[in-house]
Every structure is written in structure tokens, then in C-alpha cells.
mmCIF file as Biopython writes it, N, C-alpha, C and O atoms, coordinates in Angstrom:
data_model
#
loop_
_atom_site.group_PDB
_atom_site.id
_atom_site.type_symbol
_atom_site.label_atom_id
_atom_site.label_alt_id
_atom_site.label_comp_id
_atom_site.label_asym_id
_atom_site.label_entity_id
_atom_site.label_seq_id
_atom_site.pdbx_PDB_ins_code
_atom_site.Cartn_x
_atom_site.Cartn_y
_atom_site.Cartn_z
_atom_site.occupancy
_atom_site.B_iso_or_equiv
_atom_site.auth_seq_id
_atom_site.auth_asym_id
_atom_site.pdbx_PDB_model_num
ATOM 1   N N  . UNK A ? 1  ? -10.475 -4.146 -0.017  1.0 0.0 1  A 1 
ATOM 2   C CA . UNK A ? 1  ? -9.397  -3.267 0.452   1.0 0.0 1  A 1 
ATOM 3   C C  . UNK A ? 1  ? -9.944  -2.280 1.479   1.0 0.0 1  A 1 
ATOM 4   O O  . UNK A ? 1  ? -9.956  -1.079 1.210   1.0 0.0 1  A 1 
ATOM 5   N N  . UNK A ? 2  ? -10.424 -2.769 2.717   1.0 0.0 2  A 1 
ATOM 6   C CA . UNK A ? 2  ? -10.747 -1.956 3.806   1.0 0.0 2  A 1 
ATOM 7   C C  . UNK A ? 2  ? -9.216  -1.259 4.625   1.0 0.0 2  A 1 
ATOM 8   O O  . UNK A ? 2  ? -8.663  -1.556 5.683   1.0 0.0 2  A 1 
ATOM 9   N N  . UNK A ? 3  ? -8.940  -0.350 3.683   1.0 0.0 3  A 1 
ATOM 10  C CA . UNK A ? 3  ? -7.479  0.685  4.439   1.0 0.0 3  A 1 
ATOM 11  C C  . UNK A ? 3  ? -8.229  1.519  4.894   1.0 0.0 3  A 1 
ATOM 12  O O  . UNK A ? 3  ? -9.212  2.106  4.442   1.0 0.0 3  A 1 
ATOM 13  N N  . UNK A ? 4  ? -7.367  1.553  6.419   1.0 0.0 4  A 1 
ATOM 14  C CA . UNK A ? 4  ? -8.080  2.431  7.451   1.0 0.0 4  A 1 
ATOM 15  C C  . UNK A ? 4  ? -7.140  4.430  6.697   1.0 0.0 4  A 1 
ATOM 16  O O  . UNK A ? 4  ? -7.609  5.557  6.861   1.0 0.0 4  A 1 
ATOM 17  N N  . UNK A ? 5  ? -6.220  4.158  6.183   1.0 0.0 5  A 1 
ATOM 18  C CA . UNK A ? 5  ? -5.309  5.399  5.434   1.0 0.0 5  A 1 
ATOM 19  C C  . UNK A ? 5  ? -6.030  5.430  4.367   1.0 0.0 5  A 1 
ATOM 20  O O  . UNK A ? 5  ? -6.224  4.413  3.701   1.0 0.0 5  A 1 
ATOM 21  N N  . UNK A ? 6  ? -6.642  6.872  3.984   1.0 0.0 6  A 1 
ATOM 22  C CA . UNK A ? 6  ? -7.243  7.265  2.477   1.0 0.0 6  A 1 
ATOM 23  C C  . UNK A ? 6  ? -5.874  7.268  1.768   1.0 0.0 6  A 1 
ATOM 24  O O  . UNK A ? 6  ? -5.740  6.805  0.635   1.0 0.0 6  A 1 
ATOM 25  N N  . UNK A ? 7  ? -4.452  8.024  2.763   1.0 0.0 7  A 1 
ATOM 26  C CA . UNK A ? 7  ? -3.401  8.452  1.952   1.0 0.0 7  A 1 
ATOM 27  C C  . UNK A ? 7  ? -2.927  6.996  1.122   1.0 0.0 7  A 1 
ATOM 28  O O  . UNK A ? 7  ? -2.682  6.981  -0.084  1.0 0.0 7  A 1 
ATOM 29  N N  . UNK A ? 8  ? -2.866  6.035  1.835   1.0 0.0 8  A 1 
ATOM 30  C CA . UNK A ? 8  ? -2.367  4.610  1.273   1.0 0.0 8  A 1 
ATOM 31  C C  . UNK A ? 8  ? -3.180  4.171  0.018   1.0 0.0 8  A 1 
ATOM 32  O O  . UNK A ? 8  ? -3.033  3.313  -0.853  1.0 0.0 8  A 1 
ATOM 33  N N  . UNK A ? 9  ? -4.016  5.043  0.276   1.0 0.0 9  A 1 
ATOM 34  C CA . UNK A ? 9  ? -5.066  3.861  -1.072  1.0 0.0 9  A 1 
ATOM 35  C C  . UNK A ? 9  ? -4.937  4.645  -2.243  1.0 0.0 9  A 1 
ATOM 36  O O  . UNK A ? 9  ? -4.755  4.136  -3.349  1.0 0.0 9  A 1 
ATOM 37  N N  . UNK A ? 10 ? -5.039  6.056  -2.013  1.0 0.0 10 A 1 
ATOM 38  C CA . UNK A ? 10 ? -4.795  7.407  -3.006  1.0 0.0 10 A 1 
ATOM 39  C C  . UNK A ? 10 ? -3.002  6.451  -4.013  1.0 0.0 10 A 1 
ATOM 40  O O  . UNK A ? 10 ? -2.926  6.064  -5.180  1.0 0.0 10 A 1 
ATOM 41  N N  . UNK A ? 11 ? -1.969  6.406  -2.947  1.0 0.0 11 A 1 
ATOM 42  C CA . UNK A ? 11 ? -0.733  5.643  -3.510  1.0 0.0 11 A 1 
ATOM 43  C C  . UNK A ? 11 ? -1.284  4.622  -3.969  1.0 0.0 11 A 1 
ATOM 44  O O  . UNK A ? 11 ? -1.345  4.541  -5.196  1.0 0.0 11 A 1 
ATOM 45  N N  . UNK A ? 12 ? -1.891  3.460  -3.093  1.0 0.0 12 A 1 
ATOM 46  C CA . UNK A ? 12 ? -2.207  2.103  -4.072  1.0 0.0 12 A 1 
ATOM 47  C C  . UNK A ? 12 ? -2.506  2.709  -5.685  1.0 0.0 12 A 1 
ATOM 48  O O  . UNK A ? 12 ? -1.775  2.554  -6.664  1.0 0.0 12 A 1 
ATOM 49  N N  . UNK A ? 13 ? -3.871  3.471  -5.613  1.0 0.0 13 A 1 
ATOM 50  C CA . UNK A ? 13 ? -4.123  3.385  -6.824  1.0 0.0 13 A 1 
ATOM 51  C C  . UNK A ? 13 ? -3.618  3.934  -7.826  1.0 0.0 13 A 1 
ATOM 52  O O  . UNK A ? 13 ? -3.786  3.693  -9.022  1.0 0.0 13 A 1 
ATOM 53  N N  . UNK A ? 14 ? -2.722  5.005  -7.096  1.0 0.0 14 A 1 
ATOM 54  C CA . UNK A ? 14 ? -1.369  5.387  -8.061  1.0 0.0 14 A 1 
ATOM 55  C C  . UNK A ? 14 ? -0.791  4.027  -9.165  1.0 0.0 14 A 1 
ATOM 56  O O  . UNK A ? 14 ? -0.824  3.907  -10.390 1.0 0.0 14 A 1 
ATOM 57  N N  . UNK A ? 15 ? -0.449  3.437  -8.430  1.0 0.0 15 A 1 
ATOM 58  C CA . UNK A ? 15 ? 0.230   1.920  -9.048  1.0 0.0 15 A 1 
ATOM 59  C C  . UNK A ? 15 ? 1.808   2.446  -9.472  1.0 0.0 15 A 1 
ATOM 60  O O  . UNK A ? 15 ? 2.251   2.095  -10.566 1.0 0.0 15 A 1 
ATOM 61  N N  . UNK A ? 16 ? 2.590   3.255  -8.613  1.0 0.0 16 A 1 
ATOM 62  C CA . UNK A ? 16 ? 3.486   3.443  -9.157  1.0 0.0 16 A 1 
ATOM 63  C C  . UNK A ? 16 ? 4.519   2.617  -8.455  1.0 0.0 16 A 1 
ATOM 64  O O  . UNK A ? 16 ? 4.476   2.321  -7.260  1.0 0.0 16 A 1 
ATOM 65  N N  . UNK A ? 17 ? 5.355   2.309  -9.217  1.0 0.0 17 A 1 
ATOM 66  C CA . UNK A ? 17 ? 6.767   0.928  -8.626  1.0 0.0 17 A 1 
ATOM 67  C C  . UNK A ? 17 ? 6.913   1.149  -7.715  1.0 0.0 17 A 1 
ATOM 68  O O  . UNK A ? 17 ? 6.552   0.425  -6.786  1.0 0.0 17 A 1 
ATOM 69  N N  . UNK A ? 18 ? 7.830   2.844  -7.509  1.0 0.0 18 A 1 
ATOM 70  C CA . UNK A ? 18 ? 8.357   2.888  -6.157  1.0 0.0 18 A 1 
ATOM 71  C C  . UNK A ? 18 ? 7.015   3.160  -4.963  1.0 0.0 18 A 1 
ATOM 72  O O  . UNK A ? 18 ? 7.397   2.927  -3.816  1.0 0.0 18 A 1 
ATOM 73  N N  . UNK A ? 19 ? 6.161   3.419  -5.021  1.0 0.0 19 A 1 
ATOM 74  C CA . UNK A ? 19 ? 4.957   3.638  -4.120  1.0 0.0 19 A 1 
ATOM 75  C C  . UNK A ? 19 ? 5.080   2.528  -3.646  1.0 0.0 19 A 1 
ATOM 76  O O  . UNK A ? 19 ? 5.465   2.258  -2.509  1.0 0.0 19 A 1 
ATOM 77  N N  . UNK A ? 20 ? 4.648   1.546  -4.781  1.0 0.0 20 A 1 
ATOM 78  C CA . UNK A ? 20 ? 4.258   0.109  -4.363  1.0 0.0 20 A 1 
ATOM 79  C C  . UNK A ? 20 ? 5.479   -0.727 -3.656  1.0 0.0 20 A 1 
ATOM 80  O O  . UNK A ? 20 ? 5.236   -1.522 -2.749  1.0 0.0 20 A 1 
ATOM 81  N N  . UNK A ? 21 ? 6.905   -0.473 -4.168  1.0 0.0 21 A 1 
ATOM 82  C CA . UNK A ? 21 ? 7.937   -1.140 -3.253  1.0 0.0 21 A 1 
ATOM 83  C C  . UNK A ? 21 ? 7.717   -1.008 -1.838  1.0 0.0 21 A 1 
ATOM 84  O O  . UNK A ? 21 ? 7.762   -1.860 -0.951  1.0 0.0 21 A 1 
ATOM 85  N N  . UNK A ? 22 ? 7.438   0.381  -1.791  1.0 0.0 22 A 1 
ATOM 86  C CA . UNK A ? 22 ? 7.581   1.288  -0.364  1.0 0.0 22 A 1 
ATOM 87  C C  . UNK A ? 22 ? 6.448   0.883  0.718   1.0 0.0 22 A 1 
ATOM 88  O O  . UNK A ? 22 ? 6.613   0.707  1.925   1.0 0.0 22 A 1 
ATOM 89  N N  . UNK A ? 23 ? 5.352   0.792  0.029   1.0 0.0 23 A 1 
ATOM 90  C CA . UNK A ? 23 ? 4.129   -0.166 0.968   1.0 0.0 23 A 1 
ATOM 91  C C  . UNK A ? 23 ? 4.024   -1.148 0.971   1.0 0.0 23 A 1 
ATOM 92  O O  . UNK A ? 23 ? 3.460   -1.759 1.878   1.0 0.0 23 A 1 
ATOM 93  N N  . UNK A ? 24 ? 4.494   -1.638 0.025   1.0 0.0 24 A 1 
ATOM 94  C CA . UNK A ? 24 ? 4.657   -3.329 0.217   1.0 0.0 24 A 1 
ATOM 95  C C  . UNK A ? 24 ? 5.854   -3.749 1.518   1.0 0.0 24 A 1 
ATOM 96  O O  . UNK A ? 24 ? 5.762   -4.686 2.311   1.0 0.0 24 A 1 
ATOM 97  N N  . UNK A ? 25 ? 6.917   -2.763 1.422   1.0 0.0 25 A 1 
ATOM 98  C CA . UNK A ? 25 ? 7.502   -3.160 2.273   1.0 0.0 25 A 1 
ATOM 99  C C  . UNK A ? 25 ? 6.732   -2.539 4.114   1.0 0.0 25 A 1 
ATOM 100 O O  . UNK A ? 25 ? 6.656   -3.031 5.240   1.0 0.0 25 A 1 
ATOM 101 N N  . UNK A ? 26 ? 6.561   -1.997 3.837   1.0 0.0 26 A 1 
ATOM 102 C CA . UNK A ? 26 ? 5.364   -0.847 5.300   1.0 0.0 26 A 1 
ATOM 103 C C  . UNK A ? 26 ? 4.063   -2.120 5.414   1.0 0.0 26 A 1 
ATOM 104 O O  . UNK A ? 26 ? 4.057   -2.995 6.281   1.0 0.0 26 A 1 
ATOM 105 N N  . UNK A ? 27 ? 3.173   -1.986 4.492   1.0 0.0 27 A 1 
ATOM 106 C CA . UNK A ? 27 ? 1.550   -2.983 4.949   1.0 0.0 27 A 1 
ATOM 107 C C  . UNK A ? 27 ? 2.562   -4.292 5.238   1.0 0.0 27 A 1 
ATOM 108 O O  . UNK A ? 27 ? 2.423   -4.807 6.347   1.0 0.0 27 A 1 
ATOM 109 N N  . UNK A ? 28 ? 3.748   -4.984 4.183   1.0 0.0 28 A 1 
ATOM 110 C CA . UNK A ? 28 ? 3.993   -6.373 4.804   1.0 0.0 28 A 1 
ATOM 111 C C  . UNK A ? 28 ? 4.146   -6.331 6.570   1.0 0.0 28 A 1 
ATOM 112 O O  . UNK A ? 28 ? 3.611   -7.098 7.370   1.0 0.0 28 A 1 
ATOM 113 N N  . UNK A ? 29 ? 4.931   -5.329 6.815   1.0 0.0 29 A 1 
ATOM 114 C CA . UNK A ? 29 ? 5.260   -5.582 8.205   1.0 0.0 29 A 1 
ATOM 115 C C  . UNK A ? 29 ? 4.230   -5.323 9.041   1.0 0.0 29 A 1 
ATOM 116 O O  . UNK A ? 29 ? 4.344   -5.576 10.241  1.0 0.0 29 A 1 
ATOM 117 N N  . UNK A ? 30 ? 2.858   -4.676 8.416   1.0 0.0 30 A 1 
ATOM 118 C CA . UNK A ? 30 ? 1.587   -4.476 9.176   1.0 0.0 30 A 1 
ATOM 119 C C  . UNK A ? 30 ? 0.551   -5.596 9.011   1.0 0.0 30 A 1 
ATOM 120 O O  . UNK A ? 30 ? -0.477  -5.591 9.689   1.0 0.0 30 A 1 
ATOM 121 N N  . UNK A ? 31 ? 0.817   -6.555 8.115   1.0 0.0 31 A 1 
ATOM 122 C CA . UNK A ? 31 ? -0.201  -7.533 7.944   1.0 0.0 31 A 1 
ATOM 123 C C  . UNK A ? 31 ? -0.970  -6.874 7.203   1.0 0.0 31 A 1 
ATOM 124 O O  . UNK A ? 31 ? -2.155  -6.710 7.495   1.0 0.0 31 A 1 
ATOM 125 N N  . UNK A ? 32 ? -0.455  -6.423 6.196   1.0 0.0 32 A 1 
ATOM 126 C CA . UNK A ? 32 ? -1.466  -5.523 4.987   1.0 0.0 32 A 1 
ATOM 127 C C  . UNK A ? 32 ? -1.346  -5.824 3.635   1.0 0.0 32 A 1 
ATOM 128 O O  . UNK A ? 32 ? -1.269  -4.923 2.799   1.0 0.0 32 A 1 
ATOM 129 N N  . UNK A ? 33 ? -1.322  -7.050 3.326   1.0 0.0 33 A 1 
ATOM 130 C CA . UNK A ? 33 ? -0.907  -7.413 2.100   1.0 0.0 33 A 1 
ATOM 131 C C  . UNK A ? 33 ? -1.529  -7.028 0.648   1.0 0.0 33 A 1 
ATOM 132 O O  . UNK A ? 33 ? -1.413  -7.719 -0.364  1.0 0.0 33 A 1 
ATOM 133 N N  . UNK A ? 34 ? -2.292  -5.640 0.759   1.0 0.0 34 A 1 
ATOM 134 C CA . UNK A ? 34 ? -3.189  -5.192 -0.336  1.0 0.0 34 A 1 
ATOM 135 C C  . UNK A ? 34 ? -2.438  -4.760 -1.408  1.0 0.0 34 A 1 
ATOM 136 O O  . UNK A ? 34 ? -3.062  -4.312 -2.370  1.0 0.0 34 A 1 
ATOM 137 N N  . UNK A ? 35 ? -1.220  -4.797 -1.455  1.0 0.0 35 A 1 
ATOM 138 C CA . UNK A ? 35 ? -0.093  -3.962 -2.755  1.0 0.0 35 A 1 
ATOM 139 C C  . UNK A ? 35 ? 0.306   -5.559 -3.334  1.0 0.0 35 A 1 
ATOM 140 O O  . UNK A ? 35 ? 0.910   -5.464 -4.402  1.0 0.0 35 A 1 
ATOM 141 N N  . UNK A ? 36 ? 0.104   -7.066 -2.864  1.0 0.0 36 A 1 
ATOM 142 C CA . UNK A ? 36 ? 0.555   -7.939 -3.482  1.0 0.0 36 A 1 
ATOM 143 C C  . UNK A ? 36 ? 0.284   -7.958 -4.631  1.0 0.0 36 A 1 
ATOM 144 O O  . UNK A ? 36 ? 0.723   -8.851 -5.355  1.0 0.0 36 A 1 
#
């Protein structure tokens, strides 16, 4: 998980639903598929 955002990874490791809806839908459209 090389994220260039500390803030994104701080949320990843949150693991919370809506976090994860919310970047999943954001990294998909970036080619960031690290919340799959």
C-alpha cells in the first residue's frame, strides 16, 4: 500500500464502511484499488 496521502491510509486503517464506500469510490476512479 504505497499511498502517496498519509490522510487516506490514516481512513483505510480506520476500516470504517462509510470511509471505505467513499474511497473506494475516489481510489476506484484513481486506479487505487487498496480499499478492495
Amino acid at each position: 500500500m504505497d499511498n502517496p496521502e498519509p490522510s487516506l491510509r490514516v481512513l483505510i486503517a480506520d476500516d470504517h464502511p462509510l470511509f471505505r464506500l467513499g474511497l473506494r469510490a475516489g481510489l476506484e476512479g484513481e486506479g487505487l484499488a487498496v480499499v478492495a
